[in-house]
C-alpha positions in Angstrom: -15.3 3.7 -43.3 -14.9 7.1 -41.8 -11.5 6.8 -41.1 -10.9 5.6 -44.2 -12.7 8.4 -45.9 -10.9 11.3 -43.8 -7.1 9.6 -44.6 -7.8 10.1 -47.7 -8.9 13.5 -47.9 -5.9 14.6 -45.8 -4.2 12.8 -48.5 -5.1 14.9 -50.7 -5.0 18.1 -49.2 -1.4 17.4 -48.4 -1.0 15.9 -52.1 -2.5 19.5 -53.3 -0.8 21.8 -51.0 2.4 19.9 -51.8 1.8 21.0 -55.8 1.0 24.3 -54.8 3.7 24.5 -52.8 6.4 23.0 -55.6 5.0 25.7 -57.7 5.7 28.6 -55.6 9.3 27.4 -55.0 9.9 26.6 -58.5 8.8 30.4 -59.3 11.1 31.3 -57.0 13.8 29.7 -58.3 13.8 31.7 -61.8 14.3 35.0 -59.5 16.5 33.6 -57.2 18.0 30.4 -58.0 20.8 29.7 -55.3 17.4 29.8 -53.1 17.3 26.7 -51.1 14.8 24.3 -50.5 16.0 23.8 -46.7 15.1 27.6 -46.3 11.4 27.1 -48.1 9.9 24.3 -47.1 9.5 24.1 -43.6 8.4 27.8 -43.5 5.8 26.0 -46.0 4.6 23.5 -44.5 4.6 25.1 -41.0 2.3 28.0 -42.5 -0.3 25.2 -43.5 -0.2 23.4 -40.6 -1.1 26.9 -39.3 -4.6 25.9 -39.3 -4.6 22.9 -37.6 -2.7 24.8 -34.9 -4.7 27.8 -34.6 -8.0 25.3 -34.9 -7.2 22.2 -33.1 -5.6 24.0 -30.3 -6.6 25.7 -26.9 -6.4 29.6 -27.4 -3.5 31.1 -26.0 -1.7 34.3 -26.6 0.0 33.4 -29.7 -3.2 31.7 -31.0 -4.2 34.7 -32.7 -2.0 35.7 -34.9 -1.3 32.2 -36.1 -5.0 31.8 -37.0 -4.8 35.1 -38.7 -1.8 34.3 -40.7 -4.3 30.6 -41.9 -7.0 32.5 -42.7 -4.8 34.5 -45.1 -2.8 31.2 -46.5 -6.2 30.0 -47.5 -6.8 32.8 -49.1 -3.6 33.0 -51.1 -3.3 28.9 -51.7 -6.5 29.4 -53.1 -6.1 31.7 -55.8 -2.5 30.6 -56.1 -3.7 27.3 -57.0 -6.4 28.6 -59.4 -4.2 30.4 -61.2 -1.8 27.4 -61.4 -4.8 25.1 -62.5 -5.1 27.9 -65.7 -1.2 27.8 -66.4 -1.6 23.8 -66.3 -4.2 24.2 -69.1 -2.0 26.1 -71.4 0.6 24.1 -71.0 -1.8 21.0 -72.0 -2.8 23.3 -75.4 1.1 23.6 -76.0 1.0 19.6 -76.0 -1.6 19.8 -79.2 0.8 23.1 -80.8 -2.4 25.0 -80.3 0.4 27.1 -78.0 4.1 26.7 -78.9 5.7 24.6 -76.3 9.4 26.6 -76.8 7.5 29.5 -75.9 6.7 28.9 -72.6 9.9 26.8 -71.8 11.6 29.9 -72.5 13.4 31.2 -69.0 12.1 35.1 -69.8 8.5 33.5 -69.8 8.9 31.6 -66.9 10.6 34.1 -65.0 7.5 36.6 -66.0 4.8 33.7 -65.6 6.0 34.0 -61.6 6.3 37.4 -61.5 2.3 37.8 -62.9 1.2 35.6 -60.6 2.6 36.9 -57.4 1.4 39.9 -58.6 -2.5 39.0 -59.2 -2.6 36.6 -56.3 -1.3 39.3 -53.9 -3.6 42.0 -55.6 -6.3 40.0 -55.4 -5.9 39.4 -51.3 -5.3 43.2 -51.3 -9.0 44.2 -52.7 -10.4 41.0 -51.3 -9.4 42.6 -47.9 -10.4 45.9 -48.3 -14.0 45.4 -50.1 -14.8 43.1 -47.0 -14.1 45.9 -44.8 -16.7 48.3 -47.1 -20.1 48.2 -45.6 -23.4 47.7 -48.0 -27.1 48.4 -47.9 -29.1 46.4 -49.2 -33.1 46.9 -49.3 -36.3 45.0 -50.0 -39.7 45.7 -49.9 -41.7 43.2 -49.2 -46.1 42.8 -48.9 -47.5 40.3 -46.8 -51.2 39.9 -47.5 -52.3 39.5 -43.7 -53.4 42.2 -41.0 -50.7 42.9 -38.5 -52.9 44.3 -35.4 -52.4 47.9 -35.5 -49.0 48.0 -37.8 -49.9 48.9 -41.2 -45.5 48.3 -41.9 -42.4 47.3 -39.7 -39.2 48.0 -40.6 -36.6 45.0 -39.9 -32.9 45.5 -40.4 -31.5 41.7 -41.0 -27.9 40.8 -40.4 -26.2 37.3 -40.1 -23.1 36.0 -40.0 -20.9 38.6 -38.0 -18.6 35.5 -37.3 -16.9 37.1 -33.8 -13.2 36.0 -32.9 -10.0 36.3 -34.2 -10.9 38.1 -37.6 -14.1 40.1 -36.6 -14.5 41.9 -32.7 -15.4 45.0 -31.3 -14.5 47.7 -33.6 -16.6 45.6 -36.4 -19.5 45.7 -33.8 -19.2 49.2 -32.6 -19.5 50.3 -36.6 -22.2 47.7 -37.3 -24.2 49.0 -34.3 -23.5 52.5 -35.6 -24.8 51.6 -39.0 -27.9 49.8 -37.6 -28.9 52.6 -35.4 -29.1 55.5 -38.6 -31.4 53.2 -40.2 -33.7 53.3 -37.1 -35.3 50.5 -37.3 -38.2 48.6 -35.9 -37.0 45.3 -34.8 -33.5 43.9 -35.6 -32.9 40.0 -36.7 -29.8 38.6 -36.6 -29.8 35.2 -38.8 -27.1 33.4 -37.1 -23.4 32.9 -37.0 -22.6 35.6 -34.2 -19.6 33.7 -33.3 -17.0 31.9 -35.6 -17.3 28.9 -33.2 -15.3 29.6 -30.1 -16.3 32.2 -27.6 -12.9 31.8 -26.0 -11.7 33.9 -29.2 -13.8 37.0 -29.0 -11.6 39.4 -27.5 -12.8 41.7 -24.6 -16.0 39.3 -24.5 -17.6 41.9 -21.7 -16.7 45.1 -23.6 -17.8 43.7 -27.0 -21.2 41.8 -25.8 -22.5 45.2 -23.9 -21.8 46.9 -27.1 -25.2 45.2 -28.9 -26.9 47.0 -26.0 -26.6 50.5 -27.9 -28.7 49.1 -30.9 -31.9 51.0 -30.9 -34.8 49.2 -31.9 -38.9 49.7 -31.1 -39.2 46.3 -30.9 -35.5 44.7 -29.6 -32.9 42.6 -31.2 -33.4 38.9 -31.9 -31.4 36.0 -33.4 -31.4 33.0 -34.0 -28.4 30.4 -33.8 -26.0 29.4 -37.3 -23.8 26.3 -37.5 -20.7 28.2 -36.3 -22.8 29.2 -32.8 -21.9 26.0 -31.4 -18.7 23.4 -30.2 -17.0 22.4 -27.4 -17.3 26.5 -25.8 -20.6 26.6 -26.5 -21.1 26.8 -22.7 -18.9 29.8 -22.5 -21.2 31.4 -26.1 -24.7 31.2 -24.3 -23.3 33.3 -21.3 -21.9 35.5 -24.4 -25.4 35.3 -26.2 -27.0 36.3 -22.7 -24.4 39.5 -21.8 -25.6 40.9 -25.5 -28.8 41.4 -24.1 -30.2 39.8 -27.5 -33.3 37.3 -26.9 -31.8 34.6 -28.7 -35.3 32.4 -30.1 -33.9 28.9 -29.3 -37.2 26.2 -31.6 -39.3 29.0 -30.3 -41.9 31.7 -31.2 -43.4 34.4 -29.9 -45.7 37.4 -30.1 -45.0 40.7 -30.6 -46.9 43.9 -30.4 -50.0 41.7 -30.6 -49.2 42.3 -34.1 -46.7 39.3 -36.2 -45.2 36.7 -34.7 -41.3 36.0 -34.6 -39.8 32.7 -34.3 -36.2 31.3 -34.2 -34.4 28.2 -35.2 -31.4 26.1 -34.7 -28.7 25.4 -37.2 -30.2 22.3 -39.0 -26.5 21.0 -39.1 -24.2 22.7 -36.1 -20.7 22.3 -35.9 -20.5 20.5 -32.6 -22.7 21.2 -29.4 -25.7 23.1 -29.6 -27.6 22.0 -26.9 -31.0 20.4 -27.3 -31.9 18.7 -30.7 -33.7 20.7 -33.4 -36.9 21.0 -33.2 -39.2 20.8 -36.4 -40.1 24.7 -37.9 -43.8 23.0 -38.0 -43.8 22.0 -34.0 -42.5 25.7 -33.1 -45.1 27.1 -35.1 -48.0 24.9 -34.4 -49.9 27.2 -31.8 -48.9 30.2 -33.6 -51.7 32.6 -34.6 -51.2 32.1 -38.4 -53.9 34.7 -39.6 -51.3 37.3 -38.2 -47.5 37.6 -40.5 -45.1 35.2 -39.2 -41.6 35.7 -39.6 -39.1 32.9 -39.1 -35.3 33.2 -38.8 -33.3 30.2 -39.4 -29.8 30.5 -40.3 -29.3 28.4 -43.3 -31.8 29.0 -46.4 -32.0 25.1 -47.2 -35.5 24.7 -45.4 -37.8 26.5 -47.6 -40.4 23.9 -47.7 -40.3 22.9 -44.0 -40.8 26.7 -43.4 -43.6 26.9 -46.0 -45.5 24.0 -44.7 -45.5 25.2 -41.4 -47.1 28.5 -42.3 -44.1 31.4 -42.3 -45.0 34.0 -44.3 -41.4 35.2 -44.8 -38.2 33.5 -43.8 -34.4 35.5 -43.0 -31.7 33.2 -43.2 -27.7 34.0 -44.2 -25.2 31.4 -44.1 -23.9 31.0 -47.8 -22.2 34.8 -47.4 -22.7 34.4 -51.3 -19.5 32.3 -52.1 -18.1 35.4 -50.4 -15.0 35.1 -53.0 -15.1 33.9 -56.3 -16.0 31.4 -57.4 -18.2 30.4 -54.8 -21.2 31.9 -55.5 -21.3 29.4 -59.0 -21.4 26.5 -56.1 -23.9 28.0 -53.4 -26.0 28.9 -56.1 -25.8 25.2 -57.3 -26.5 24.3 -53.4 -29.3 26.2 -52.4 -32.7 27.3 -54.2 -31.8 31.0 -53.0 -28.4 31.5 -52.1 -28.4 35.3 -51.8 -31.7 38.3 -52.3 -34.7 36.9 -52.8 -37.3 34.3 -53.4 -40.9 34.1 -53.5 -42.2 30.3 -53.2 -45.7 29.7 -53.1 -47.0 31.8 -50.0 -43.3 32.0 -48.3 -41.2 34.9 -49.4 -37.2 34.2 -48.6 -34.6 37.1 -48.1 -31.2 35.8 -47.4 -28.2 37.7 -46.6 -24.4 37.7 -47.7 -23.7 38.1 -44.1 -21.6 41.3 -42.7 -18.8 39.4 -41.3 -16.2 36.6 -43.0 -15.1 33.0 -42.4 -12.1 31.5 -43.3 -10.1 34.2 -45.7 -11.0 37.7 -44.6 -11.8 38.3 -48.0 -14.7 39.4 -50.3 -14.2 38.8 -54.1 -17.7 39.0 -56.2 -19.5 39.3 -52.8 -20.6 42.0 -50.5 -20.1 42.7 -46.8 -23.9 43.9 -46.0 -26.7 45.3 -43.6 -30.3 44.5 -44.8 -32.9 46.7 -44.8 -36.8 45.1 -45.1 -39.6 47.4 -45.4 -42.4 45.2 -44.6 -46.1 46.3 -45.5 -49.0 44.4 -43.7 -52.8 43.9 -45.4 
């Protein structure tokens, strides 16, 4: 049944690309019409089958830049093929004479239809690529009703989803660390996602894993494990996770400060090999001292009640990056009670982040790039 079920969406993804790709020659055509279909197509289809490549591969030297040049494709067949999907709809109101049909059979029209196109899709990428490069803060202030030792507030910076390896490496780190440390903060959380799911494609692995060592913290730097942290180099990622000097909490909790309690999950659904199982949020926090604040990390925001019934006061997670580009955030806000800010339920408050990083398209379109800043206040 599987098989079945996979043949038939790589039917359709062939089917789709195929349409987008007619499209794009077509426009082509009205600017340059002796252009020829030997020349187009297999640079086509060899820059969509740039994913499989640069995915299904081992890494190599040329690795890189094909995956670079698929993460961009995705980016422009997407928008490409939403724009096409809007043309389709206008020509289906010419059909009724709600638009007249002559009009856009007209070569002038055509010829301009292209030209717009090219012109939004590649503007689009453009901004796309430069907002997810531009840094935000965001801030929340949050009360927990419980006596924290000693601490009347702590001040967390949360980030998730850096996603390191052929998009995002040291450079994003050395700024991220940069950004962290002028916030001085108390303890640092990362929710997940360090690595976009092979070690083997961070770049200068040493160099970029002693740079989390400059974050300045009272309290350290802890994360937790995302979907992507995971897959056939996962060996190769917990050495990585180690050289960072971050204490990744693996199903576990502990105390700090004698003051709140910190506690870590797995991914609920990893992308290949993760290790041991997942525990249950409720087994990790069942000898936890719960008349203290307990604060969970766990990557995706889709376990709000097994976090509330097993006593977290608040919960970080990141994992939708808010659709990152439009329109994505209308589906992970059809996925997930909170996809993005936050959410009080019962006595668990939830603040999820858009992530700082990117996957897939190194884009951000109705979505920000973001460090998170939590001013906690204790009873």
């Amino acid at each position: 049944m599987f098989i079945i079920f996979a043949i038939l969406a790589l039917a359709i993804v062939l089917l789709v690309h195929y349409y987008v790709g007619r499209r794009i020659y077509q426009g082509l055509r009205q600017w340059f019409p002796n252009f020829k279909k030997v020349l187009f197509w297999p640079i086509f289809w060899l820059v969509v089958c740039s994913i499989i490549i640069a995915y299904a591969i081992p890494t190599y030297f040329f690795t890189k830049p094909i995956a670079i040049i698929a993460n961009y494709w995705l980016g422009i067949f997407f928008y490409t093929l939403l724009f096409l999907v809007i043309l389709e709809i206008v020509r289906i109101l010419s059909w009724v004479r709600i638009i007249p049909a002559k009009f856009l059979r007209s070569s002038q029209v055509r010829k301009m239809t292209a030209l717009v196109i090219l012109i939004l899709v590649i503007g689009i990428v453009i901004y796309g690529r430069i907002h997810a490069g531009q840094i935000q803060l965001a801030k929340y202030d949050v009360k927990i009703n419980k006596p924290a030792g000693e601490l009347q507030s702590l001040k967390i910076v949360l980030v998730s989803d850096l996603h390191l390896g052929y998009e995002h490496g040291k450079k994003d780190v050395e700024e991220m660390v940069t950004r962290i440390n002028t916030l001085e903060p108390d303890i640092v959380c990362i929710a997940g996602d360090l690595v976009d799911g092979n070690a083997e494609a961070v770049s200068d692995r040493a160099e970029t894993a002693a740079l989390f060592k400059d974050i300045k913290s009272e309290y350290g730097v802890y994360a937790c494990l995302g979907n992507h942290d995971a897959g056939g180099t996962y060996a190769e990622m917990e050495q990585f996770f180690q050289d960072t000097g971050i204490l990744f909490l693996d199903d576990e909790a502990l105390t700090i400060n004698n003051s709140f309690t910190l506690a870590g999950m797995k991914d609920s659904g990893p992308i290949g090999d993760q290790g041991e199982k997942r525990k249950t949020t409720a087994s990790v926090l069942k000898n936890v001292d719960k008349s203290k604040p307990v604060i969970l990390l766990d990557h995706r925001p889709s376990n709000l009640d097994e976090a509330l019934q097993a006593g977290a006061d608040l919960m970080l997670s990141g994992h939708t990056h808010h659709g990152q580009v439009f329109p994505g955030q209308l589906v992970t806000n059809m996925n997930f009670e909170v996809d993005y800010g936050y959410l009080k339920k019962d006595s668990l408050q939830t603040i999820v982040s858009s992530g700082i990083g990117t996957w897939g398209p190194p884009l951000r379109i109705g979505s920000d790039s973001e460090i998170v800043l939590i001013e906690v206040q204790f009873q």
